[in-house]
C-alpha positions as a printed NumPy array, in Angstrom:
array([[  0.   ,   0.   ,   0.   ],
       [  2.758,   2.396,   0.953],
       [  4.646,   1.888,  -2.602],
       [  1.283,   2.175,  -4.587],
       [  0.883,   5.471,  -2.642],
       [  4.474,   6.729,  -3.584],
       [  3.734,   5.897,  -7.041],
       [  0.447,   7.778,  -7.228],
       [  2.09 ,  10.834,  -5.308],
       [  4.862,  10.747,  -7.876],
       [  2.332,  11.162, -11.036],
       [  0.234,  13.529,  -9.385],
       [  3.279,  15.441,  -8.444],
       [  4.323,  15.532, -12.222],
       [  1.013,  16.935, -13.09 ],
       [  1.002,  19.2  , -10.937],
       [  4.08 ,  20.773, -11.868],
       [  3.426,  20.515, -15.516],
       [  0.477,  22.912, -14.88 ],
       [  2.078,  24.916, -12.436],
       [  4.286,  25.864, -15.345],
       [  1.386,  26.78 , -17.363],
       [ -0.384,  28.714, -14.991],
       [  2.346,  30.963, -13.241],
       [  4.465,  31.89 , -16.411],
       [  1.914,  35.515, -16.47 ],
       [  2.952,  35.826, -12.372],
       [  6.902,  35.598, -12.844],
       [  6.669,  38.639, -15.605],
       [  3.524,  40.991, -14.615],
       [  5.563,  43.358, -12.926],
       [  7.069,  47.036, -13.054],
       [ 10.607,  47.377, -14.307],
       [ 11.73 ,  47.35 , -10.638],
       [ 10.357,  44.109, -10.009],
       [ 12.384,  42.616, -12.614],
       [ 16.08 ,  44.273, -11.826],
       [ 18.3  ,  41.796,  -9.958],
       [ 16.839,  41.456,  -6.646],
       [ 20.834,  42.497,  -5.388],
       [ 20.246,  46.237,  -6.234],
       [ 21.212,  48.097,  -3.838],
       [ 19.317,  49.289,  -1.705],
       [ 19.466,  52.08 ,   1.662],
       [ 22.199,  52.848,   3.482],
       [ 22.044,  50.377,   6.506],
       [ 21.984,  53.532,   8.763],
       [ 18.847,  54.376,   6.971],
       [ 17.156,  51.089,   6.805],
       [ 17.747,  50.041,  10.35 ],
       [ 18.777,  46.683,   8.99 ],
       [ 22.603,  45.63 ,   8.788],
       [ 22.731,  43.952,   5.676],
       [ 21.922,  45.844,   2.296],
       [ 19.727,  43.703,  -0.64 ],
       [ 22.845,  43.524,  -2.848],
       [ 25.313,  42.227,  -0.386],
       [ 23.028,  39.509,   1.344],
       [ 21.96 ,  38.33 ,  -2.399],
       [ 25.67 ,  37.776,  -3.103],
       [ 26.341,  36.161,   0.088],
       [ 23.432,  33.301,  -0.483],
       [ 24.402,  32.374,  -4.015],
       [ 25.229,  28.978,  -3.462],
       [ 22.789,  26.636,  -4.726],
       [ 21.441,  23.814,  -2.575],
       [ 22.53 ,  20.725,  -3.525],
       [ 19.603,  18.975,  -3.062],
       [ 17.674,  21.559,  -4.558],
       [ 14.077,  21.423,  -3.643],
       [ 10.4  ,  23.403,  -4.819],
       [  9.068,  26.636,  -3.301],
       [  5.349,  27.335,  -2.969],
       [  4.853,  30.879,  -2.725],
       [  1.012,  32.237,  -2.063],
       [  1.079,  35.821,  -2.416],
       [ -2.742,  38.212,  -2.478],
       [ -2.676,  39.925,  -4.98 ],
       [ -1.825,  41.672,  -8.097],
       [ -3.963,  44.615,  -7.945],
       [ -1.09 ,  46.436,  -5.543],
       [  2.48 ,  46.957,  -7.183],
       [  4.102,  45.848,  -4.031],
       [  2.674,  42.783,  -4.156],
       [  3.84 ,  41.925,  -7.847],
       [  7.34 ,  43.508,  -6.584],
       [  7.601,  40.945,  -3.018],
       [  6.36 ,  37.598,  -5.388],
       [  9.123,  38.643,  -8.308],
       [ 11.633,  38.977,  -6.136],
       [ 11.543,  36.228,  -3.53 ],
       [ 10.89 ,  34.384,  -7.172],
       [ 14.299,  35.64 ,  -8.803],
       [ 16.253,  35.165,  -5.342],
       [ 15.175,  31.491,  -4.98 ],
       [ 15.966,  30.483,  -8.36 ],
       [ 19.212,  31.958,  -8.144],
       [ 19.577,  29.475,  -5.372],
       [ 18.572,  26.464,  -7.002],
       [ 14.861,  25.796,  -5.996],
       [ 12.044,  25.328,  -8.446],
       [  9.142,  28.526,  -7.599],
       [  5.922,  27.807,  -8.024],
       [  4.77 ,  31.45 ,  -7.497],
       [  0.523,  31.983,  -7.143],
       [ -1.788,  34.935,  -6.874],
       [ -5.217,  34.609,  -5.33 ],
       [ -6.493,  37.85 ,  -6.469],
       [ -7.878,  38.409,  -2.933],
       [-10.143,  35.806,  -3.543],
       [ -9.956,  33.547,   0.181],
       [-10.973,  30.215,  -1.685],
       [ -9.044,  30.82 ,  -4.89 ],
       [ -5.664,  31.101,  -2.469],
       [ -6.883,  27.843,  -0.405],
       [ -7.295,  26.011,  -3.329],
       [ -3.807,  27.322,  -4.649],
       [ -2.196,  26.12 ,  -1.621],
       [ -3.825,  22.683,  -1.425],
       [ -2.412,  22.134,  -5.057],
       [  0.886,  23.39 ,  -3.799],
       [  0.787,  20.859,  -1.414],
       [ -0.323,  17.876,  -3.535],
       [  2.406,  18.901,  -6.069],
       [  4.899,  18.025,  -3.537],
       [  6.59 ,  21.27 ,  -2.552],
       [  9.482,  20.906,  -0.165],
       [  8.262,  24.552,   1.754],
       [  5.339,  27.501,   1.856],
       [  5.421,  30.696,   2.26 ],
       [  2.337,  32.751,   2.363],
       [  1.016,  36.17 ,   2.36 ],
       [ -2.589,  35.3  ,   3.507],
       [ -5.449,  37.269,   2.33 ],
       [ -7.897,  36.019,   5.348],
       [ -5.482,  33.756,   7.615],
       [ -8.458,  32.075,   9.34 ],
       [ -9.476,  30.767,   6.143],
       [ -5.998,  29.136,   5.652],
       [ -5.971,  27.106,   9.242],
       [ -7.499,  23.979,   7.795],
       [ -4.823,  24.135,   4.969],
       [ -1.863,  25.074,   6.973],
       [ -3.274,  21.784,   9.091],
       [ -2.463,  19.769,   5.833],
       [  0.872,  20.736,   5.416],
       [  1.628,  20.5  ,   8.928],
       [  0.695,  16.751,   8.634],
       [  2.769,  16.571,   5.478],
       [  5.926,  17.497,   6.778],
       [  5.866,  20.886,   5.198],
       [  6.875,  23.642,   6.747],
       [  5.563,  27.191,   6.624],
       [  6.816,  30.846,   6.819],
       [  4.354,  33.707,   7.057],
       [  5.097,  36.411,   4.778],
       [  4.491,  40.269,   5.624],
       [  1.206,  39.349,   7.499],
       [  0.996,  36.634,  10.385],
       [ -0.7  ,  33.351,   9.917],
       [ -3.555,  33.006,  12.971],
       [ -4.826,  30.573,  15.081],
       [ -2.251,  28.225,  13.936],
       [  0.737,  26.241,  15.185],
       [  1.736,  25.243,  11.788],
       [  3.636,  28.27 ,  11.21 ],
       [  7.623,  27.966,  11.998],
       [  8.322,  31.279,  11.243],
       [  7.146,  35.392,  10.275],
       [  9.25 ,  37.566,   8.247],
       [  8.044,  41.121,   8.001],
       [  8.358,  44.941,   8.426],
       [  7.764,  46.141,  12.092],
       [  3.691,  46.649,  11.733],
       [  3.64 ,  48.724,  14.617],
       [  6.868,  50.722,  13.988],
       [  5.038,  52.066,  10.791],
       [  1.906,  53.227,  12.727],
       [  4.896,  54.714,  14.708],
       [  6.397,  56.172,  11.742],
       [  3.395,  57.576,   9.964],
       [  2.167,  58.936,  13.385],
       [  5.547,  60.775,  14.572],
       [  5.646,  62.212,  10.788],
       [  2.375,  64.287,  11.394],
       [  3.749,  65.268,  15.106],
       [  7.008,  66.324,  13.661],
       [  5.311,  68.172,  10.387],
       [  2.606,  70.138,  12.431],
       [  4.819,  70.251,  15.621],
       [  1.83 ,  68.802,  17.723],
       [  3.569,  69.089,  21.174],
       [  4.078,  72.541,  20.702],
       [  0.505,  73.266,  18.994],
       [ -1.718,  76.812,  19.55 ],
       [ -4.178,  75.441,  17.498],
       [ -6.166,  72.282,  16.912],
       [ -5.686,  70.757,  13.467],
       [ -8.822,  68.321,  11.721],
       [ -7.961,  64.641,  11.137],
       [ -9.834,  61.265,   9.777],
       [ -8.063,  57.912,   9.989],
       [ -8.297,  54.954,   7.363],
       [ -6.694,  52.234,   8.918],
       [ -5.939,  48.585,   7.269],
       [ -7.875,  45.426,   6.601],
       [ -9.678,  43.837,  10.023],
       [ -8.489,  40.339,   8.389],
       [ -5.04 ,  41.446,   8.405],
       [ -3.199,  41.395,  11.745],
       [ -0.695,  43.793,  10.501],
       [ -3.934,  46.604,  10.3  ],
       [ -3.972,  46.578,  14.159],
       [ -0.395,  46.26 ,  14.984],
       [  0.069,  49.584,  12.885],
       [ -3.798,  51.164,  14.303],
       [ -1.46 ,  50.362,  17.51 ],
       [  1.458,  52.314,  16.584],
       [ -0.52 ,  55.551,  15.261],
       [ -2.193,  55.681,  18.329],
       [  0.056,  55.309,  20.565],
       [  1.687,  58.715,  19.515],
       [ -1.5  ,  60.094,  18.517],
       [ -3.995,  59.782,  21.84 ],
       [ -2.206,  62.407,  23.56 ],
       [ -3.082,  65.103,  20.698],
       [ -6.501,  63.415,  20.651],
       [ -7.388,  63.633,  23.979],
       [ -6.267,  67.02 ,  24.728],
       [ -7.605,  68.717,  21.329],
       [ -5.373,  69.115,  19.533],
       [ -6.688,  67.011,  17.262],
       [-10.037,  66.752,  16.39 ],
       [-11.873,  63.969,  14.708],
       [-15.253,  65.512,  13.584],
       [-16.504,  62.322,  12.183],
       [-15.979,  60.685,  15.632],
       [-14.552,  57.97 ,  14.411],
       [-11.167,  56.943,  15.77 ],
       [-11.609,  53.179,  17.058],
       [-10.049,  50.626,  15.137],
       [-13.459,  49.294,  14.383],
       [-14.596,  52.467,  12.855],
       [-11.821,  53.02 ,  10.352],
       [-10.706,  49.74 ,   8.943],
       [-11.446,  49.295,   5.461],
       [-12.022,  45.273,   4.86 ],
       [ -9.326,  43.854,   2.039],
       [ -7.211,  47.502,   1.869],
       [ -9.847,  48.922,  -0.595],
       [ -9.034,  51.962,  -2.471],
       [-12.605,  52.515,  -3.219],
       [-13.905,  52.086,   0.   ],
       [-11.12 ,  54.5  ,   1.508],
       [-12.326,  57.204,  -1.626],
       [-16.042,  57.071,  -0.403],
       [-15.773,  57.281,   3.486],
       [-13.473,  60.325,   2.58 ],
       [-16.352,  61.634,   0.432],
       [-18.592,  61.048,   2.97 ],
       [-16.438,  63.087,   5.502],
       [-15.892,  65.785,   3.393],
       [-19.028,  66.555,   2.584],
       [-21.024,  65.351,   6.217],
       [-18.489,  67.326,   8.465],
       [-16.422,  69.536,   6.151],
       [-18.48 ,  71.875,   4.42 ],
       [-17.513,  74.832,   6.379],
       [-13.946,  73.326,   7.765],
       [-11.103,  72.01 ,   5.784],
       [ -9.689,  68.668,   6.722],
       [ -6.032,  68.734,   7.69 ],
       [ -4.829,  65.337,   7.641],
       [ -5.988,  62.026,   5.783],
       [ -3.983,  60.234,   7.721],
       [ -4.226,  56.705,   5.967],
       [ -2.226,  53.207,   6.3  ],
       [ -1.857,  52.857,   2.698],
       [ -0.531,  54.15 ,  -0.473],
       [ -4.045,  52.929,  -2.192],
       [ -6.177,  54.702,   0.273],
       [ -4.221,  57.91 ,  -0.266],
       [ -4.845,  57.577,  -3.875],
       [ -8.582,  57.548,  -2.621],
       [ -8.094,  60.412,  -0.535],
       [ -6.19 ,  62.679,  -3.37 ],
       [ -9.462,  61.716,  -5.565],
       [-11.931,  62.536,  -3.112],
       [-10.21 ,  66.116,  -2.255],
       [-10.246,  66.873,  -5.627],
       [-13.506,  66.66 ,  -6.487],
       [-14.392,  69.053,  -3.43 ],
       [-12.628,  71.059,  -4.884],
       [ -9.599,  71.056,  -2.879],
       [ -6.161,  72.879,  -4.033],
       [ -2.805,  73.623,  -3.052],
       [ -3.798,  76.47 ,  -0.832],
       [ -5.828,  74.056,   1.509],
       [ -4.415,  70.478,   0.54 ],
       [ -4.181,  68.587,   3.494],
       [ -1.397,  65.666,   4.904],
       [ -1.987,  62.854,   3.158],
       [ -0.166,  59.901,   4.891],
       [  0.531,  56.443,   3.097],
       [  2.48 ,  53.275,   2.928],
       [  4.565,  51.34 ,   0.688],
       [  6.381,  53.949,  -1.329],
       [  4.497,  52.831,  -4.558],
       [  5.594,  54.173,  -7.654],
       [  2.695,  56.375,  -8.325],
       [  2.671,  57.278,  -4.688],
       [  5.974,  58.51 ,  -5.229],
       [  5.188,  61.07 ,  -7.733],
       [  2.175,  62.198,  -6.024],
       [  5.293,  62.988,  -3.314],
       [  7.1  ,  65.205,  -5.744],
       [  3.897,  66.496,  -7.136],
       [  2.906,  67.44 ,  -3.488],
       [ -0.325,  65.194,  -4.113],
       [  0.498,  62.901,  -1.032],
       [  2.724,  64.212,   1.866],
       [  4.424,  61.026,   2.715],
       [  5.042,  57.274,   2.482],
       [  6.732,  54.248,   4.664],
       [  9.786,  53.131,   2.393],
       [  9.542,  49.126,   2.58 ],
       [ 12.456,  47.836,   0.569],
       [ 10.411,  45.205,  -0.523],
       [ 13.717,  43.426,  -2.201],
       [ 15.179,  43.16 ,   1.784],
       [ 12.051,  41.516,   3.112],
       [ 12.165,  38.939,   0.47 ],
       [ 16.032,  38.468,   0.805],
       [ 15.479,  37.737,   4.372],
       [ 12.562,  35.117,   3.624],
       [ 14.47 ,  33.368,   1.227],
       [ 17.345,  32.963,   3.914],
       [ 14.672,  31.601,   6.04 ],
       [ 13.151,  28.899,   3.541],
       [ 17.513,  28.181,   2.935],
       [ 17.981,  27.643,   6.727],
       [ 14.795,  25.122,   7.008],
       [ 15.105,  23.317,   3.718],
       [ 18.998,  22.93 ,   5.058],
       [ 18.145,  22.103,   8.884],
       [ 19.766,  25.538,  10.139],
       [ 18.637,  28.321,  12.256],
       [ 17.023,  30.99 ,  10.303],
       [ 18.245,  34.893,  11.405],
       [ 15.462,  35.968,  13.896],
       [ 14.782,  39.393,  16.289],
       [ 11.898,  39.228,  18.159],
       [ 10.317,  36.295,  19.902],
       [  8.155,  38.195,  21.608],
       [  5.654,  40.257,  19.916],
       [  3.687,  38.022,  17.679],
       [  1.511,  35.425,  19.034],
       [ -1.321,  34.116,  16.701],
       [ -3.51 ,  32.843,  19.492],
       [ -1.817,  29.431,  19.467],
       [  1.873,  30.314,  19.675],
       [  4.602,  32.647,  19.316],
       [  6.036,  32.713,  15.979],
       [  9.699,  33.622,  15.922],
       [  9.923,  36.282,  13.595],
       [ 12.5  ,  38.312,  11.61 ],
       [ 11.227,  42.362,  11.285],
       [ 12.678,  44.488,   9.011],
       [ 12.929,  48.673,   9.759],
       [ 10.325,  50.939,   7.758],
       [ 11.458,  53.999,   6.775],
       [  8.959,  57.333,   6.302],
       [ 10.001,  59.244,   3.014],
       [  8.479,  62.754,   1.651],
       [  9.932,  65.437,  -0.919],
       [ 13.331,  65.955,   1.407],
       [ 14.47 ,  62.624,   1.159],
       [ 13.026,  60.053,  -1.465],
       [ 15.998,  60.941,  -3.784],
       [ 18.734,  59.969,  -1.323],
       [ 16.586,  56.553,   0.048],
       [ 14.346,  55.694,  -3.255],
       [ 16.568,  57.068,  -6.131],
       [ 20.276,  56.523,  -4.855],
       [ 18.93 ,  53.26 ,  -2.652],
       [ 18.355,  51.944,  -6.872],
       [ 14.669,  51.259,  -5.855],
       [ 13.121,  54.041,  -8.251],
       [ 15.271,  55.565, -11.316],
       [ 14.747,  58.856, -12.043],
       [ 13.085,  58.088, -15.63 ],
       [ 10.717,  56.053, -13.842],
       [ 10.048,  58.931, -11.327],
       [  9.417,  61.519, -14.524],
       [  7.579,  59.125, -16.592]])
């Protein structure tokens, strides 16, 4: 019994592969032109990054292929964000180089559509998963099967829940960016020092994605001091995590509750500050300020994250005020040395074993240092970091 079911795992491994091949070829290439540089650019200067090894160097330090060699099954959300397309092309290019077949999947936020990508990931055969869940309590049955198969996982950018079939988490400090965006406005309006109250509405992540409230976290930890002694004022009341996630990081959704501000609480007061946890809902923002008619002589801080292409311009432009920097090329170098270390039965590089507990364990976890960028400084970390060229920026 045991040989027929090697046998039968064998063929329905080759199957599985062969269409694998077919159906991720459009993955590997839909992406920007930074996507698809060599994923050993260089990035910032580790005193900017906060992280002591640079994309380039740590590529060329891993560029000995395993041996053994081994297959890759990489579940990523989404291609309807550029970071996305950027994280999957470059863990992609940085495992091959290393000698391990990718079979690289979006899910296009669809919860099922990523559940059945990972079963078939599993019944292929693959030696390792990582995933960057869309709705992680969707994936606990799943992550159950791989468990019993011997297959480990690593959570990508947002933490795997209610599971203790994760082994480990490499992301950006989610609450350091709240941080980040948060000390940005107190810095730019010089809040502690404030004669006057400024306006503000929040737009806070995904309630499905953990990530969301570690950063909610962040903001307002720097934030509830302004908030409770008026110098900032919410006018739509809402300030609770509840109240200002946006389910799935919706750009539309983050355009009409601005809309709805604007025109239910800000018809005789300009708003101040969008202050928003994504580059996407910032985009929603700039769209719903301009159709009230908003201009430079009133435009308001517009926060964001992910230092998105377009976002950048809308930086120079003065269109958004700032972004988190997320060297997206780092992150995935420092996965890839994770699946190396497992596949090879070594320690993986970790810094906190403390913060993130999925409500079954603590997963060890390696988090990388976001960086806030605006029109002073996106040339020195974005443009000399080789992230953005300056064609790409003028485009």
């Amino acid at each position: 019994m045991k040989m027929r079911k090697k046998i039968l795992g064998a063929l329905l491994s080759v199957a599985m592969v062969a269409t694998t091949l077919v159906g991720c070829g459009g993955s590997a290439t839909t992406t920007n032109d930074t996507a698809t540089k060599d994923a050993s650019s260089t990035t910032a200067s580790d005193s900017t990054t906060g992280d002591s090894t640079a994309a380039d160097t740590a590529t060329q330090e891993v560029t000995t292929k395993t041996e053994a060699g081994g297959k890759v099954g990489v579940a990523m959300p989404t291609q309807s964000s550029e970071r996305w397309i950027n994280d999957g092309a470059n863990m992609k290019a940085q495992l091959e180089a290393l000698g391990y077949e990718v079979d690289l999947q979006y899910a296009e936020d669809d919860v099922q559509m990523q559940v059945s990508q990972i079963e078939n990931m599993i019944a292929s055969g693959v030696n390792c998963l990582v995933i960057a869940s869309i709705d992680s309590s969707a994936l606990v049955n799943v992550e159950a099967q791989a468990k019993d198969a011997g297959i480990p996982i690593i959570a990508y950018d947002r933490l795997l829940m209610d599971t203790d079939a994760v082994s480990y988490y490499a992301t950006f400090d989610n609450k350091g960016v709240g941080t980040a965006i948060a000390k940005y406005v107190e810095d730019k309006l010089d809040l502690a020092n404030a004669s006057e109250s400024y306006t503000i509405e929040l737009f806070m992540g995904s309630p499905d994605d953990n990530n969301a409230v570690f950063l909610y976290n962040g903001v307002m930890e720097v934030l509830q001091p302004y908030f409770d002694n008026g110098t900032l004022v919410c006018k739509s009341g809402r300030t609770s995590f509840e109240d200002t996630c946006i389910l799935r990081w919706s750009q539309e959704t983050a355009q009409q509750n601005c809309e709805n501000y604007l025109t239910g609480f800000y018809a005789d007061e300009d708003l101040d500050i969008c202050l928003t946890a994504f580059d996407g809902f910032a985009y929603g923002c700039k769209a719903a300020l301009e159709g009230a008619g908003y201009t430079a002589e009133n435009w308001p801080i517009i926060t964001g994250q992910d230092a998105e292409l377009m976002a950048t311009k809308n930086i120079i432009s003065g269109k958004q005020t700032m972004s988190i920097y997320k060297d997206t090329r780092l992150l995935a170098e420092k996965c890839v040395k994770m699946v190396q270390a497992v596949l090879e039965g070594a320690e993986p590089e970790i810094n906190d074993t403390e913060q993130y507990n999925n409500g079954k364990i603590v997963v060890p976890s390696y988090l990388c240092t976001p960086v806030a960028v605006d029109q002073d400084n996106y040339k020195t970390i974005i443009v000399d970091g080789g992230y953005y060229t300056e064609e790409q920026l003028a485009e």
